[in-house]
N, C-alpha and C positions, 0 to 999 in steps of 0.2 A: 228196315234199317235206314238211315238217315245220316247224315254228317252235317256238320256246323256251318258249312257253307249252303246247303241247301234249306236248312230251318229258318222261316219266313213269319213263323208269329209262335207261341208257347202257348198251352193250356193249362188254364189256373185251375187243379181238382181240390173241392171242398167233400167231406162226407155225406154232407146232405144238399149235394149239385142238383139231384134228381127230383125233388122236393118241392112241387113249386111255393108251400105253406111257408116249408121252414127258407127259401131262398128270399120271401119277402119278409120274415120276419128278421133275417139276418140284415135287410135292407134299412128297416126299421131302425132296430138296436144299433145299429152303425149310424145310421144319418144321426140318430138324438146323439150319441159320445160324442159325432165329428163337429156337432154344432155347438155341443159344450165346452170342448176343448177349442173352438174358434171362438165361442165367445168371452171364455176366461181366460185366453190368451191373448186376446188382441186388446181385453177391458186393459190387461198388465203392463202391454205394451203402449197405448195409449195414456194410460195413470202416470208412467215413468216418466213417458215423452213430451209429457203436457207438465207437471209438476215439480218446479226448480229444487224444492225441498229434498226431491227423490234423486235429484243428477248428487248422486254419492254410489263409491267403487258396487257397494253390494247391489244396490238396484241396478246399476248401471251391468253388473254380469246379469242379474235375473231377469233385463230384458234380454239380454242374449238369449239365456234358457228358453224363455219366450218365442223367440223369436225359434229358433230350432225345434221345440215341438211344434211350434206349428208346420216345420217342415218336414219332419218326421212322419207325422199322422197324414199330412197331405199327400204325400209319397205314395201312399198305398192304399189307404180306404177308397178314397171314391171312387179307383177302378174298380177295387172289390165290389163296392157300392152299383157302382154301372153296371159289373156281370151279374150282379145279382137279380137286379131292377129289368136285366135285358134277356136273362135269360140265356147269356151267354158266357163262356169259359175262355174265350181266345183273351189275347193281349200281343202284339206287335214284339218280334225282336229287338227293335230299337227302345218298345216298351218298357221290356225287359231287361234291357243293360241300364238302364235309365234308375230302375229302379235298384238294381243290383250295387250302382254305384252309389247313389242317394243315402239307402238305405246306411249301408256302415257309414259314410261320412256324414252323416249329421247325429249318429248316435253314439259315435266315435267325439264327435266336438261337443255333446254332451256331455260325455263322460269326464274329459279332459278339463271342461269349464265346471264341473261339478269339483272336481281336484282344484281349482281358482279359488272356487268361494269357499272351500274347506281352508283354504290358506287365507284369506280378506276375512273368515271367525277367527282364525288361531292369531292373526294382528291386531283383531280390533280388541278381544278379550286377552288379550297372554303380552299384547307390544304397543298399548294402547297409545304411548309417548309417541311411537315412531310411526304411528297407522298414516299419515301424512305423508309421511318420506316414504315408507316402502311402496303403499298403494296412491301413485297421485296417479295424475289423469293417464301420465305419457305409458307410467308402466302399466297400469290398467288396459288401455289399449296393445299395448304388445302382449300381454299374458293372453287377453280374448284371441289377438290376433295368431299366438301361436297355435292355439287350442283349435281353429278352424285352418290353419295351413296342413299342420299333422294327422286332423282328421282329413284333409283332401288328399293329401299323399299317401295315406294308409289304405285307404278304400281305390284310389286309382291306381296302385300294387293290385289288390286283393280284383278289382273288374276286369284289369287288363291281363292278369294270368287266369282270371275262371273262363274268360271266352277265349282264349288260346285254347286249349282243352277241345279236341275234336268229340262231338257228342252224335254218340250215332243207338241211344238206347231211345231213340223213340222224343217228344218234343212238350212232353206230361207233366209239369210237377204239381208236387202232392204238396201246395200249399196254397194261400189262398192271394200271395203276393210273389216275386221271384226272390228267392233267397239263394243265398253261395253254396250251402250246403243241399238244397232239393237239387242246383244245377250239377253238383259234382256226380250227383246219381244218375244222370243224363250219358255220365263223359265214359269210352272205351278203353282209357288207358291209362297208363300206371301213372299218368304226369301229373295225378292231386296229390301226389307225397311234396311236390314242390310247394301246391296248399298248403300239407302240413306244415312244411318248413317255414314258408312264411307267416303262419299261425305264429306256431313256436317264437318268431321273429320279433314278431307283434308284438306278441305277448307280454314281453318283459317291460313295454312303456306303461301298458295298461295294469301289469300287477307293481311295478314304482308307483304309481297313481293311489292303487288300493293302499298300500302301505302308506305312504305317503298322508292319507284322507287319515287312518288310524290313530296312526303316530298322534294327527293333527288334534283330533278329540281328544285321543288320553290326556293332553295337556292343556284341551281346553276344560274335560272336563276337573281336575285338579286344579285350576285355577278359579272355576267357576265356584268349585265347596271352599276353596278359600275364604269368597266375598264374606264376610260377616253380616252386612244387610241381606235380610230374606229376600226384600225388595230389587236389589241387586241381582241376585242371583237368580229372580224368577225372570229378569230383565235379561238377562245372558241367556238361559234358557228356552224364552220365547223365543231367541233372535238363530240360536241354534237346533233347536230341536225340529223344525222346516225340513231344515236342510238336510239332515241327518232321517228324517223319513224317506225324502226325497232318492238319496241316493241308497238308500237300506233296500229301497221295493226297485228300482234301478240295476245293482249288482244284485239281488238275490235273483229276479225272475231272467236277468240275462244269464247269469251261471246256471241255471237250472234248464234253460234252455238248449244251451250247447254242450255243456257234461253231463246230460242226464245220460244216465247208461243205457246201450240198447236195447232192453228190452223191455224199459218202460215206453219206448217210442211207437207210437199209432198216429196215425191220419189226424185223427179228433185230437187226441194230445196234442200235439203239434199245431195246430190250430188254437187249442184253445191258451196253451203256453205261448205263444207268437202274441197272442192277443194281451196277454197279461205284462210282459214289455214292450209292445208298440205301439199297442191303440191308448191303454189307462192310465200311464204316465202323463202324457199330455193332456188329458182330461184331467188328469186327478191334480198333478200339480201345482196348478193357480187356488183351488181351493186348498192345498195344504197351507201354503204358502201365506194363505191371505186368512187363513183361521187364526193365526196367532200372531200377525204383525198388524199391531195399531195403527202404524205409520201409512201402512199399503192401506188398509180398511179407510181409515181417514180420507186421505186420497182418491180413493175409489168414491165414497159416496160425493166427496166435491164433483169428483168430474161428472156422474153420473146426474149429480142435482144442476148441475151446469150446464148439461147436454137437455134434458127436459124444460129447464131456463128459455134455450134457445129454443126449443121445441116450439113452447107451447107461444113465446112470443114472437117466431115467425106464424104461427096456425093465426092470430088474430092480426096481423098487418094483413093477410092475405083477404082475411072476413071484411075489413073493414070498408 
Protein backbone atom coordinates (compact mmCIF):
# COMPACT_ATOMS: atom_id res chain seq x y z
CA UNK A 1 0.00 0.00 0.00
CA UNK A 2 1.29 3.38 -1.09
CA UNK A 3 -0.10 6.92 -1.10
CA UNK A 4 0.52 9.77 -3.78
CA UNK A 5 2.97 11.49 -1.76
CA UNK A 6 5.25 8.57 -1.50
CA UNK A 7 5.08 7.43 -5.43
CA UNK A 8 8.33 8.48 -6.96
CA UNK A 9 8.16 7.11 -10.64
CA UNK A 10 4.93 4.66 -12.26
CA UNK A 11 5.34 1.48 -14.26
CA UNK A 12 4.20 1.23 -17.87
CA UNK A 13 2.62 -2.66 -18.14
CA UNK A 14 2.36 -3.88 -21.76
CA UNK A 15 0.96 -7.65 -22.42
CA UNK A 16 3.90 -8.57 -24.01
CA UNK A 17 6.52 -6.62 -21.26
CA UNK A 18 8.11 -10.05 -20.68
CA UNK A 19 8.95 -10.74 -24.39
CA UNK A 20 12.15 -9.66 -25.33
CA UNK A 21 11.20 -10.73 -29.32
CA UNK A 22 7.90 -9.02 -29.21
CA UNK A 23 9.40 -5.85 -26.94
CA UNK A 24 11.89 -5.22 -29.88
CA UNK A 25 9.63 -5.67 -32.55
CA UNK A 26 7.14 -3.26 -30.75
CA UNK A 27 10.35 -0.95 -30.90
CA UNK A 28 10.47 -1.44 -34.42
CA UNK A 29 6.91 -0.79 -35.61
CA UNK A 30 6.89 2.26 -33.33
CA UNK A 31 10.27 3.91 -34.57
CA UNK A 32 9.06 3.27 -38.51
CA UNK A 33 5.13 5.28 -37.59
CA UNK A 34 7.12 7.81 -35.36
CA UNK A 35 9.43 8.64 -38.31
CA UNK A 36 6.57 8.65 -40.75
CA UNK A 37 4.59 10.76 -38.90
CA UNK A 38 7.76 13.20 -38.23
CA UNK A 39 8.43 13.09 -41.59
CA UNK A 40 4.92 13.97 -43.10
CA UNK A 41 4.34 16.24 -40.74
CA UNK A 42 7.21 18.42 -40.65
CA UNK A 43 7.32 18.00 -44.95
CA UNK A 44 3.37 19.78 -44.18
CA UNK A 45 4.77 22.09 -42.00
CA UNK A 46 7.57 23.18 -44.00
CA UNK A 47 5.38 23.27 -47.52
CA UNK A 48 3.01 25.76 -45.59
CA UNK A 49 5.68 27.75 -44.00
CA UNK A 50 7.84 28.10 -47.11
CA UNK A 51 4.94 28.56 -49.69
CA UNK A 52 3.06 32.19 -49.95
CA UNK A 53 0.33 30.45 -52.31
CA UNK A 54 -0.41 28.11 -49.09
CA UNK A 55 -0.60 31.41 -46.34
CA UNK A 56 -4.64 30.88 -46.91
CA UNK A 57 -7.15 30.27 -43.67
CA UNK A 58 -7.23 26.31 -44.50
CA UNK A 59 -3.59 25.74 -44.73
CA UNK A 60 -2.81 28.04 -42.32
CA UNK A 61 -5.18 25.62 -39.66
CA UNK A 62 -3.64 22.37 -41.11
CA UNK A 63 -0.38 23.53 -40.22
CA UNK A 64 -1.85 23.78 -36.83
CA UNK A 65 -3.09 20.08 -37.13
CA UNK A 66 0.38 19.58 -38.04
CA UNK A 67 1.86 21.01 -35.64
CA UNK A 68 -0.25 19.14 -32.81
CA UNK A 69 0.33 15.72 -34.14
CA UNK A 70 3.47 16.09 -34.02
CA UNK A 71 2.92 16.67 -30.43
CA UNK A 72 0.69 14.29 -29.69
CA UNK A 73 2.77 11.33 -31.00
CA UNK A 74 5.83 12.86 -29.41
CA UNK A 75 4.10 12.74 -25.95
CA UNK A 76 4.20 9.12 -25.75
CA UNK A 77 5.97 6.86 -28.22
CA UNK A 78 9.54 7.43 -27.62
CA UNK A 79 9.12 6.64 -23.92
CA UNK A 80 7.35 3.77 -24.93
CA UNK A 81 10.01 3.41 -27.45
CA UNK A 82 12.92 3.86 -24.68
CA UNK A 83 11.14 1.12 -22.34
CA UNK A 84 10.92 -1.00 -24.90
CA UNK A 85 14.59 -0.49 -26.48
CA UNK A 86 15.73 -0.64 -22.41
CA UNK A 87 14.12 -3.14 -21.39
CA UNK A 88 12.52 -1.14 -18.82
CA UNK A 89 8.82 -0.25 -17.58
CA UNK A 90 9.59 2.69 -14.95
CA UNK A 91 8.71 6.25 -16.15
CA UNK A 92 9.32 9.27 -13.47
CA UNK A 93 6.28 10.89 -11.61
CA UNK A 94 6.92 14.11 -13.08
CA UNK A 95 6.93 11.84 -16.35
CA UNK A 96 3.80 11.02 -15.70
CA UNK A 97 1.92 14.14 -15.01
CA UNK A 98 3.75 15.55 -17.95
CA UNK A 99 2.10 13.34 -20.04
CA UNK A 100 -1.25 13.03 -18.22
CA UNK A 101 -1.52 16.74 -19.04
CA UNK A 102 0.04 16.73 -22.70
CA UNK A 103 -1.81 14.02 -23.60
CA UNK A 104 -5.88 15.53 -23.48
CA UNK A 105 -4.48 18.97 -24.32
CA UNK A 106 -3.17 18.58 -27.62
CA UNK A 107 -5.88 16.18 -28.59
CA UNK A 108 -8.47 18.32 -27.12
CA UNK A 109 -6.89 21.31 -29.48
CA UNK A 110 -7.25 18.84 -32.25
CA UNK A 111 -10.48 18.28 -31.83
CA UNK A 112 -11.56 21.85 -31.32
CA UNK A 113 -9.33 22.99 -34.66
CA UNK A 114 -10.83 20.05 -36.59
CA UNK A 115 -14.50 21.80 -35.50
CA UNK A 116 -12.43 25.31 -37.23
CA UNK A 117 -11.76 23.81 -40.53
CA UNK A 118 -15.32 22.12 -40.59
CA UNK A 119 -16.42 25.77 -40.40
CA UNK A 120 -13.40 27.43 -43.07
CA UNK A 121 -15.34 24.24 -45.71
CA UNK A 122 -18.93 25.31 -44.76
CA UNK A 123 -17.53 29.25 -45.71
CA UNK A 124 -15.57 28.67 -48.46
CA UNK A 125 -18.31 26.10 -50.13
CA UNK A 126 -21.85 27.39 -48.70
CA UNK A 127 -20.52 31.55 -48.09
CA UNK A 128 -18.09 31.82 -50.62
CA UNK A 129 -18.88 35.97 -51.10
CA UNK A 130 -18.08 36.36 -47.51
CA UNK A 131 -15.06 33.67 -47.11
CA UNK A 132 -12.82 36.96 -46.70
CA UNK A 133 -14.82 38.73 -44.18
CA UNK A 134 -15.59 35.89 -41.99
CA UNK A 135 -12.22 33.88 -42.19
CA UNK A 136 -9.42 36.75 -42.58
CA UNK A 137 -6.10 36.59 -40.94
CA UNK A 138 -7.22 38.31 -37.42
CA UNK A 139 -10.22 35.90 -36.92
CA UNK A 140 -8.21 33.00 -38.10
CA UNK A 141 -5.76 33.59 -35.43
CA UNK A 142 -8.22 33.80 -32.55
CA UNK A 143 -10.35 30.72 -33.66
CA UNK A 144 -6.74 28.71 -33.58
CA UNK A 145 -6.02 30.60 -30.61
CA UNK A 146 -9.23 29.63 -28.79
CA UNK A 147 -9.04 26.05 -29.78
CA UNK A 148 -5.36 25.69 -27.85
CA UNK A 149 -6.47 27.93 -24.72
CA UNK A 150 -9.63 25.53 -24.05
CA UNK A 151 -7.65 22.68 -24.76
CA UNK A 152 -5.16 24.02 -22.07
CA UNK A 153 -7.71 24.68 -19.56
CA UNK A 154 -9.68 21.54 -20.15
CA UNK A 155 -6.76 19.06 -19.58
CA UNK A 156 -5.05 21.42 -16.63
CA UNK A 157 -8.90 20.79 -14.80
CA UNK A 158 -8.72 17.11 -15.81
CA UNK A 159 -4.33 16.77 -14.26
CA UNK A 160 -4.87 18.89 -11.59
CA UNK A 161 -8.05 16.84 -10.03
CA UNK A 162 -6.44 13.30 -11.17
CA UNK A 163 -3.21 13.85 -9.04
CA UNK A 164 -5.29 15.18 -6.05
CA UNK A 165 -6.76 11.77 -5.94
CA UNK A 166 -4.74 9.89 -3.12
CA UNK A 167 -3.59 6.53 -4.93
CA UNK A 168 -2.63 3.98 -2.62
CA UNK A 169 -3.51 0.73 -5.08
CA UNK A 170 -0.04 0.07 -5.80
CA UNK A 171 1.96 2.51 -8.74
CA UNK A 172 1.19 -0.24 -12.04
CA UNK A 173 -0.79 1.08 -14.96
CA UNK A 174 -1.85 -1.19 -17.46
CA UNK A 175 -0.91 0.96 -20.33
CA UNK A 176 1.77 1.53 -22.27
CA UNK A 177 1.59 5.55 -21.75
CA UNK A 178 -0.04 7.30 -18.46
CA UNK A 179 -3.55 7.94 -19.17
CA UNK A 180 -6.41 9.59 -16.65
CA UNK A 181 -8.46 6.64 -16.76
CA UNK A 182 -5.37 3.61 -16.02
CA UNK A 183 -4.50 6.51 -13.05
CA UNK A 184 -8.06 6.53 -11.55
CA UNK A 185 -7.62 2.72 -10.93
CA UNK A 186 -4.51 3.71 -8.82
CA UNK A 187 -6.85 6.00 -6.57
CA UNK A 188 -8.70 4.61 -2.89
CA UNK A 189 -11.31 6.82 -2.91
CA UNK A 190 -14.73 7.75 -3.89
CA UNK A 191 -13.22 11.33 -5.24
CA UNK A 192 -13.23 10.12 -9.21
CA UNK A 193 -17.10 10.90 -9.24
CA UNK A 194 -15.73 14.49 -9.10
CA UNK A 195 -13.81 12.84 -12.57
CA UNK A 196 -17.03 11.96 -13.46
CA UNK A 197 -18.51 15.26 -13.05
CA UNK A 198 -16.03 16.99 -14.73
CA UNK A 199 -16.20 14.45 -17.70
CA UNK A 200 -20.07 15.16 -17.79
CA UNK A 201 -18.73 18.90 -17.74
CA UNK A 202 -16.64 18.62 -20.57
CA UNK A 203 -18.48 16.88 -22.37
CA UNK A 204 -21.01 19.19 -23.51
CA UNK A 205 -18.12 21.58 -25.58
CA UNK A 206 -16.87 18.45 -27.16
CA UNK A 207 -20.51 17.10 -28.25
CA UNK A 208 -21.45 21.18 -29.56
CA UNK A 209 -18.24 20.52 -31.63
CA UNK A 210 -19.65 17.04 -33.03
CA UNK A 211 -22.89 18.63 -33.86
CA UNK A 212 -21.64 21.45 -34.75
CA UNK A 213 -18.93 19.51 -37.54
CA UNK A 214 -22.52 17.78 -38.68
CA UNK A 215 -24.72 20.25 -39.16
CA UNK A 216 -21.62 21.78 -40.99
CA UNK A 217 -21.46 18.79 -43.89
CA UNK A 218 -25.15 18.34 -44.15
CA UNK A 219 -24.94 21.72 -45.71
CA UNK A 220 -22.05 21.40 -47.30
CA UNK A 221 -22.90 18.37 -48.69
CA UNK A 222 -26.37 19.85 -50.27
CA UNK A 223 -24.64 22.70 -51.52
CA UNK A 224 -21.93 20.64 -53.04
CA UNK A 225 -24.95 18.42 -55.34
CA UNK A 226 -26.25 21.62 -56.17
CA UNK A 227 -22.89 22.60 -58.26
CA UNK A 228 -24.09 21.69 -61.90
CA UNK A 229 -20.46 21.33 -63.14
CA UNK A 230 -19.14 17.74 -62.33
CA UNK A 231 -16.01 19.49 -62.24
CA UNK A 232 -17.01 21.68 -59.55
CA UNK A 233 -18.27 19.35 -57.52
CA UNK A 234 -15.41 16.94 -57.75
CA UNK A 235 -13.47 20.27 -56.73
CA UNK A 236 -15.56 20.66 -53.51
CA UNK A 237 -15.16 17.23 -52.74
CA UNK A 238 -11.56 16.72 -53.06
CA UNK A 239 -11.25 19.87 -50.77
CA UNK A 240 -13.68 18.06 -48.25
CA UNK A 241 -13.51 14.72 -48.14
CA UNK A 242 -9.62 14.98 -46.25
CA UNK A 243 -11.09 16.36 -43.69
CA UNK A 244 -14.09 14.38 -43.17
CA UNK A 245 -11.70 11.08 -43.02
CA UNK A 246 -9.62 12.94 -40.91
CA UNK A 247 -12.12 13.52 -38.22
CA UNK A 248 -14.45 10.20 -38.92
CA UNK A 249 -11.15 7.83 -37.69
CA UNK A 250 -10.55 10.87 -35.01
CA UNK A 251 -14.31 10.58 -33.16
CA UNK A 252 -14.79 6.97 -34.01
CA UNK A 253 -11.55 5.37 -32.33
CA UNK A 254 -11.73 8.08 -29.57
CA UNK A 255 -15.47 7.14 -28.66
CA UNK A 256 -14.66 3.56 -28.98
CA UNK A 257 -11.96 3.99 -26.67
CA UNK A 258 -13.71 5.61 -23.77
CA UNK A 259 -17.30 3.99 -24.08
CA UNK A 260 -16.58 0.79 -24.96
CA UNK A 261 -18.37 -1.12 -22.37
CA UNK A 262 -16.57 -3.18 -19.70
CA UNK A 263 -16.32 -6.07 -20.74
CA UNK A 264 -14.88 -5.79 -23.90
CA UNK A 265 -11.76 -4.14 -21.93
CA UNK A 266 -8.49 -6.28 -21.74
CA UNK A 267 -4.78 -5.27 -21.42
CA UNK A 268 -4.16 -5.99 -25.21
CA UNK A 269 -7.48 -4.15 -26.18
CA UNK A 270 -6.59 -1.30 -24.55
CA UNK A 271 -3.32 -1.12 -26.15
CA UNK A 272 -4.17 -1.90 -29.17
CA UNK A 273 -7.39 0.86 -29.27
CA UNK A 274 -4.97 3.50 -27.57
CA UNK A 275 -2.83 2.87 -30.54
CA UNK A 276 -5.47 3.36 -33.20
CA UNK A 277 -6.19 7.03 -31.82
CA UNK A 278 -2.80 8.19 -30.68
CA UNK A 279 -0.11 6.77 -32.63
CA UNK A 280 -2.22 6.54 -36.60
CA UNK A 281 -3.72 9.72 -36.82
CA UNK A 282 -0.51 11.56 -36.90
CA UNK A 283 0.82 9.16 -39.20
CA UNK A 284 -1.99 8.72 -41.26
CA UNK A 285 -3.04 12.25 -41.71
CA UNK A 286 -0.41 14.01 -43.86
CA UNK A 287 -1.05 11.21 -46.35
CA UNK A 288 -4.74 11.69 -46.18
CA UNK A 289 -4.48 15.05 -46.68
CA UNK A 290 -2.09 15.22 -49.30
CA UNK A 291 -3.70 12.28 -51.48
CA UNK A 292 -6.36 14.50 -52.84
CA UNK A 293 -5.17 18.08 -52.59
CA UNK A 294 -3.27 19.36 -55.76
CA UNK A 295 -2.33 22.32 -54.11
CA UNK A 296 -0.33 20.66 -51.09
CA UNK A 297 1.01 17.76 -53.69
CA UNK A 298 2.28 20.69 -55.96
CA UNK A 299 3.83 22.42 -53.20
CA UNK A 300 5.49 19.43 -51.69
CA UNK A 301 7.24 18.37 -54.77
CA UNK A 302 8.59 22.27 -55.28
CA UNK A 303 9.87 22.31 -51.95
CA UNK A 304 11.24 18.80 -51.95
CA UNK A 305 12.85 19.40 -55.79
CA UNK A 306 14.34 22.69 -54.05
CA UNK A 307 15.65 21.14 -51.10
CA UNK A 308 17.70 18.33 -53.52
CA UNK A 309 18.55 21.83 -55.77
CA UNK A 310 20.29 22.90 -52.63
CA UNK A 311 21.51 19.47 -52.03
CA UNK A 312 23.22 18.56 -54.68
CA UNK A 313 24.74 22.21 -55.45
CA UNK A 314 26.23 22.63 -52.11
CA UNK A 315 27.74 18.60 -52.57
CA UNK A 316 29.72 20.19 -55.75
CA UNK A 317 31.00 23.76 -54.17
CA UNK A 318 32.36 21.49 -51.63
CA UNK A 319 34.07 18.89 -54.39
CA UNK A 320 35.40 21.66 -56.08
Amino acid sequence: MSNSSSITEFLLLLAFADTRELQLLHFTLSLGIYLAALLGNGLILTTVACDHRLHTPMYFFLLNLALLDLGCISTTLPKAMANALWDTRAISYSGCAAQVFLFPFLMSAEYFLLTVMSYDHYVAICKPLHYGTLLSSRACAQMAAAAWVTAFLNALLHTTNTFSLPLCQGNAVDQFFCEIPQIFKLSCSNSYLREVALLILSGFPFLGCYVFIVLSYVQIFRAVLRIPSQLGRHKAFSKCLPHLAVVSLFISTGIFSYLKPPSLSSPSLNVVVAVLYLVMPPAVNPLIYSMRNQELKDALRKVISWTFFRSDKLFLSLHK
